[in-house]
C-alpha positions as CSV (number, residue, x, y, z in Angstrom):
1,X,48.8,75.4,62.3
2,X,50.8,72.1,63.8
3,X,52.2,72.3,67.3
4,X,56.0,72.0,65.8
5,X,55.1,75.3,63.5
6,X,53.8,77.1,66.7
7,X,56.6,76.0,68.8
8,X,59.3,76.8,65.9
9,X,58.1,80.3,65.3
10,X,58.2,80.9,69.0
11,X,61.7,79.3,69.3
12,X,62.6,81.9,66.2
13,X,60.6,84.9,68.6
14,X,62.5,84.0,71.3
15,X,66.0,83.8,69.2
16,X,65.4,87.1,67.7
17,X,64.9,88.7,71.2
18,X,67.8,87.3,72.1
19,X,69.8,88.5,69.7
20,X,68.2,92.0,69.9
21,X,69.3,91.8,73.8
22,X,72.8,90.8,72.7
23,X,73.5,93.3,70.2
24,X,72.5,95.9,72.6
25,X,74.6,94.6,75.4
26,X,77.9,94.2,73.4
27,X,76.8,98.1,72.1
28,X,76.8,99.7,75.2
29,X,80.3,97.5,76.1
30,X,82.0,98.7,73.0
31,X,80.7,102.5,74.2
32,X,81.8,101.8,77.5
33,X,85.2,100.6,76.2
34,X,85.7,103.3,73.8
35,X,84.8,105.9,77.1
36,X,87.7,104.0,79.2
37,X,90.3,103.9,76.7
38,X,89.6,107.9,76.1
39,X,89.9,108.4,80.0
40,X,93.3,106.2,80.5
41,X,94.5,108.0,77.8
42,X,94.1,111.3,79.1
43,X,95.2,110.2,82.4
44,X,98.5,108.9,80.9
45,X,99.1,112.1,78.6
46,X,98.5,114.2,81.7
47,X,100.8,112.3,84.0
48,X,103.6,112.1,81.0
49,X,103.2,116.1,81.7
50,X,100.5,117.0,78.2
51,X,98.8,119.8,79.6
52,X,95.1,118.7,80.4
53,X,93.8,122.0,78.5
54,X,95.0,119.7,74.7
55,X,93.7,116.6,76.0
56,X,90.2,117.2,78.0
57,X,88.4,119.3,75.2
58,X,85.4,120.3,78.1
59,X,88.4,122.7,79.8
60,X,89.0,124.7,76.6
């Protein structure tokens, strides 16, 4: 092996972590988002007067 094919399958190593990291990060932000748009919805049924009991399905 050449020092160019060491250092290019490191450089693709290191890419494909990166990517792994990524893809995690930007799936726990699209779980995070999903859990705030769920709880700013609630919140604004409840304050246009939805009883909590339809919207929270943990107090049925």
């Amino acid at each position: 092996m050449t020092a160019s094919t060491t250092s290019g399958s490191e450089a693709d190593s290191a890419l494909d972590t990166e990517i792994a990291e990524l893809r995690q990060i930007l799936d726990r932000l699209d779980g995070l988002t999903h859990q705030a748009r769920t709880r700013l919805r609630r919140i604004e049924q409840h304050r246009n007067g939805v009883d909590a009991r339809w919207i929270d399905r943990s107090l049925r």
